[in-house]
C-alpha positions in Angstrom: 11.8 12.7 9.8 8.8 15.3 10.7 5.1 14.2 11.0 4.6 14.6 6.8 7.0 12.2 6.4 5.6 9.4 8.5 2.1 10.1 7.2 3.6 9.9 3.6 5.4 6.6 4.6 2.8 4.9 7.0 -0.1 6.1 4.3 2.1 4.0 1.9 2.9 1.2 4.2 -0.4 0.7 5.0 -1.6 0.4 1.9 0.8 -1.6 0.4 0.6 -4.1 3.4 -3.3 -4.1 3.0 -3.0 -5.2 -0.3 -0.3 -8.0 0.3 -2.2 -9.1 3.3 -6.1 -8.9 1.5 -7.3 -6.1 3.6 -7.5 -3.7 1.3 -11.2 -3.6 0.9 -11.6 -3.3 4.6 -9.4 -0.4 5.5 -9.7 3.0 4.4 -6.8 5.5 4.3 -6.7 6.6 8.2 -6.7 2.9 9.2 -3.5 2.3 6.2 -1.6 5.7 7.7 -2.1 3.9 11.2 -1.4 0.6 10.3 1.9 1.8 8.4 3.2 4.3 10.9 2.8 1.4 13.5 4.0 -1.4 11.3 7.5 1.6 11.3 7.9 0.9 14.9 7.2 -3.2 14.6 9.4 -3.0 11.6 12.1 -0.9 13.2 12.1 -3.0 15.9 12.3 -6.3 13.6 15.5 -4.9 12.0 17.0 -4.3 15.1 16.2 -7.7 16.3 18.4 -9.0 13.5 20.9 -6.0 13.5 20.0 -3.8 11.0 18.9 -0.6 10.8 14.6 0.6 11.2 13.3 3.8 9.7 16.1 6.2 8.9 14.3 8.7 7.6 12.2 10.0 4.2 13.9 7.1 2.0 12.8 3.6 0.1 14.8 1.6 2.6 12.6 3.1 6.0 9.2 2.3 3.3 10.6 -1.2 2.9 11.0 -1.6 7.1 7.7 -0.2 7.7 6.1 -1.8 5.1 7.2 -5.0 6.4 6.3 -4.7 10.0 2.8 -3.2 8.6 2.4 -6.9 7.2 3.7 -8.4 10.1 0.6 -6.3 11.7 -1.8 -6.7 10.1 -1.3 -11.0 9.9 -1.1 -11.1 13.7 -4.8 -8.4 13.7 -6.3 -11.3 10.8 -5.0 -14.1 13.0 -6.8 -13.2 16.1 -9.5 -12.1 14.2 -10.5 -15.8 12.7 -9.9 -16.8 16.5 -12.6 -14.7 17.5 
């Protein structure tokens, strides 16, 4: 998958995790393209934790991996947010 792709995915990603997680009104689109393309590799590596397969390229089943480890993110950034 080129660098389109991920910026199509992780911009997805991002912003459906931001929504899931609440932080919608705090990021803007750079921060959900980061958040998402990052949340890929957590998600990737998640699935392959368990045995399964990350991001396999421009597909719903690498948005549904990234989008996941994009929520997994973004609860462990709120989490040590409140601590602070």
């Amino acid at each position: 998958m080129g660098i389109i792709g991920w910026i199509i995915i992780g911009a997805l990603a991002g912003w459906i995790a931001s929504l899931i997680t609440g932080n919608d009104k705090r990021m803007g689109a750079g921060m959900n393209i980061l958040v998402g393309v990052v949340g890929g590799f957590v998600g990737g590596l998640v699935m392959n934790f368990f045995g399964g397969y990350g991001v396999t390229g421009f597909n719903l089943w690498s948005l549904l991996v990234a989008t996941v480890g994009a929520i997994i993110l973004l609860l462990i950034v709120n989490a040590v947010m409140k601590r602070r």
